[in-house]
C-alpha positions as CSV (number, residue, x, y, z in Angstrom):
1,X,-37.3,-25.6,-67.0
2,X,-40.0,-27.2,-65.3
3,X,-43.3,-29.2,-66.8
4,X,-45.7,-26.4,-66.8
5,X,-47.9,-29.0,-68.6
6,X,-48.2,-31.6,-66.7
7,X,-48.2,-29.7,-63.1
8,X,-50.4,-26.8,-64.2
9,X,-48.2,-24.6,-62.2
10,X,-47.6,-21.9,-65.1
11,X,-45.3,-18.6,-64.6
12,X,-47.8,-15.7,-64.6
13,X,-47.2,-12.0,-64.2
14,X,-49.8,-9.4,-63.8
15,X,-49.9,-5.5,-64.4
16,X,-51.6,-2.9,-63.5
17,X,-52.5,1.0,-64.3
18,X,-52.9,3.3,-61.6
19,X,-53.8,6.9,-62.3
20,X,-53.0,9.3,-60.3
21,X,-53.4,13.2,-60.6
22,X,-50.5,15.1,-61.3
23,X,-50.3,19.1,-60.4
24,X,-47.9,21.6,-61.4
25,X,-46.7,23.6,-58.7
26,X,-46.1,27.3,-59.0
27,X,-42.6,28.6,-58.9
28,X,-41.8,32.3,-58.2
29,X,-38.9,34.8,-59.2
30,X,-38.8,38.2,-59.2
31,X,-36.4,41.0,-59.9
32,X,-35.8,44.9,-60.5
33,X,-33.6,47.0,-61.7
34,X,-33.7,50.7,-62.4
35,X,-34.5,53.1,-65.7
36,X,-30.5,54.1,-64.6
37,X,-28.9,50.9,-64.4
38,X,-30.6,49.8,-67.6
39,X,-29.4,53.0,-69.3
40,X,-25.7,52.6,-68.1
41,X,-25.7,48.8,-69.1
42,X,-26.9,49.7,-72.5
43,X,-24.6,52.6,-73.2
44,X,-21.5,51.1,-71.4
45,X,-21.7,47.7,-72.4
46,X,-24.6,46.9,-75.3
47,X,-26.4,44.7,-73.1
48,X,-30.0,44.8,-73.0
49,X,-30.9,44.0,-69.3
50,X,-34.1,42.7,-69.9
51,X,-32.7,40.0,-71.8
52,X,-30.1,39.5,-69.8
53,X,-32.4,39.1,-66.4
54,X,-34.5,37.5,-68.3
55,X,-32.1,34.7,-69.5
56,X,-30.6,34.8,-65.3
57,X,-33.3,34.0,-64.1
58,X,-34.6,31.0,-66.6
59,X,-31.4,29.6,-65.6
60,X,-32.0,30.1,-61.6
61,X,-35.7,28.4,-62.3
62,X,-33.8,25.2,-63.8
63,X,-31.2,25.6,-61.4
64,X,-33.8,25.1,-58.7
65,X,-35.4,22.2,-60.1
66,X,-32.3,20.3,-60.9
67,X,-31.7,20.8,-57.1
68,X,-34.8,19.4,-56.3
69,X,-34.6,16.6,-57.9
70,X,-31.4,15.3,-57.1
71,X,-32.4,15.9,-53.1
72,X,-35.1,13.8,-54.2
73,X,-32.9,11.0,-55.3
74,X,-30.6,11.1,-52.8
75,X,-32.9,11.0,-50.1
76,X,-34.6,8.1,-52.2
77,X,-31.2,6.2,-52.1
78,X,-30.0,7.0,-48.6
79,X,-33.6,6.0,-47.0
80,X,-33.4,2.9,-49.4
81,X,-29.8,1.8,-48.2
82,X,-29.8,1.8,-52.5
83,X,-26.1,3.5,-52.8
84,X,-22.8,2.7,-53.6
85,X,-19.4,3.3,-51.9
86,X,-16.1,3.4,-53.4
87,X,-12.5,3.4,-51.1
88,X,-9.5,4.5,-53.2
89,X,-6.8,3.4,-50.9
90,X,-8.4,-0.1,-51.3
91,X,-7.9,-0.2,-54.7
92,X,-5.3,-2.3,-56.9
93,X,-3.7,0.1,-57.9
94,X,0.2,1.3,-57.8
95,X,-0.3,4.7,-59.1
96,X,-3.0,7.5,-59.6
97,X,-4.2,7.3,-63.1
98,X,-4.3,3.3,-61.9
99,X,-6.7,4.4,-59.3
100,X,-9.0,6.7,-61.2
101,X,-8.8,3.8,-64.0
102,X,-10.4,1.6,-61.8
103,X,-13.2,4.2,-59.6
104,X,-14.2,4.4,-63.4
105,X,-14.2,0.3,-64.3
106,X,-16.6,0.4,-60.4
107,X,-18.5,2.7,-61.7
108,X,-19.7,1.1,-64.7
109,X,-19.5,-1.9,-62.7
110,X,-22.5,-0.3,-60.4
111,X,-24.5,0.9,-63.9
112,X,-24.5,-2.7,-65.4
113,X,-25.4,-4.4,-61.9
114,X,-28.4,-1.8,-62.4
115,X,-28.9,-3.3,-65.8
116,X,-29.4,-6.7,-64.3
117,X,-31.9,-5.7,-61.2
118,X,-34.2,-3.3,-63.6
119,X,-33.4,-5.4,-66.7
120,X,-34.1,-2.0,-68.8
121,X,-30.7,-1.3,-69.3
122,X,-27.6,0.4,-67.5
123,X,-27.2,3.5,-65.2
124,X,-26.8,6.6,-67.7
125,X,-26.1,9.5,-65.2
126,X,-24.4,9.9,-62.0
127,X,-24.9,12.0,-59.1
128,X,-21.4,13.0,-57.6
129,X,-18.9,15.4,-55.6
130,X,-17.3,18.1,-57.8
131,X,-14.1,15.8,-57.2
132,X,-15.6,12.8,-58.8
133,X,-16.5,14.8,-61.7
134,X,-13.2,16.4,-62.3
135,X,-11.5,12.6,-62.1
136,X,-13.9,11.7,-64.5
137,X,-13.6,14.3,-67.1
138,X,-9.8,13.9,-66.7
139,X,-10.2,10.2,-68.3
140,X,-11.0,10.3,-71.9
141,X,-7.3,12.6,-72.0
142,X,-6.0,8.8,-70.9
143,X,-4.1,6.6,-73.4
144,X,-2.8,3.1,-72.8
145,X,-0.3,3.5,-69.7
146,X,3.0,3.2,-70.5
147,X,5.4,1.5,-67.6
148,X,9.0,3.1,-67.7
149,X,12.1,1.2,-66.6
150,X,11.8,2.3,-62.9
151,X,8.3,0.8,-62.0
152,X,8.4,-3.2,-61.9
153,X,5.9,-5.1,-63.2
154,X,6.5,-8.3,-61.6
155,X,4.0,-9.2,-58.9
């Protein structure tokens, strides 16, 4: 800590509010389906198609914007040089739930270096490969490893 006092050099921050208009785009989906389809739906199955569509195509609408946005963020990161890498075979690790053990102690790793640089808190979500996610959800099925008598120990 310094003498702010006596040298008049005192830590200062400013902020500012910037407005700026924001416009909702317009987002388009159509469909169709005929009085026959809707007829054999209903009789063969008891499903109201209009429903049904109707539910599709809500989900294709979020669908799109969840794409959106995480092409957003990826281009954000990749143009930033703001990523992080992970190599497997360089990991301590002497078998595969050793691996994944430790991909997951990087990860967290990664949100609580986050933590430090936007001193808001830690990374909540991840963007990742279909692989990644499946090793993840595979993890909480982990208990404490146990060693049998054919694996040593001693390093």
């Amino acid at each position: 800590m310094g003498d702010y006092e006596a040298t008049g050099r005192i830590p200062r921050t400013k902020f500012t509010f910037e407005k700026k208009a924001v416009e909702a785009g317009t987002r388009r989906i159509g469909t169709s389906w005929t009085l026959e389809l809707e007829q054999d739906i209903r009789n063969m199955n008891g499903i109201d198609i209009e429903q049904e569509v109707t539910s599709m195509m809500s989900y294709e609408l979020q669908a799109e914007i969840d794409r959106e946005m995480i092409v957003r963020m990826l281009y954000a990161a990749l143009s930033a040089n703001e990523y992080s890498y992970w190599d497997g075979s360089k990991a301590d690790a002497r078998w595969m739930g050793e691996r994944d053990r430790a991909f997951y102690q990087f990860i967290i790793q990664m949100a609580n270096r986050m933590a430090v640089r936007n001193r808001r808190g830690p990374a909540n979500f991840i963007i990742a490969t279909p692989d990644v996610c499946s090793l993840l959800e595979t993890l909480p099925q982990y208990a404490i490893m146990e060693v049998n008598g054919t694996i040593s120990t001693d390093r």
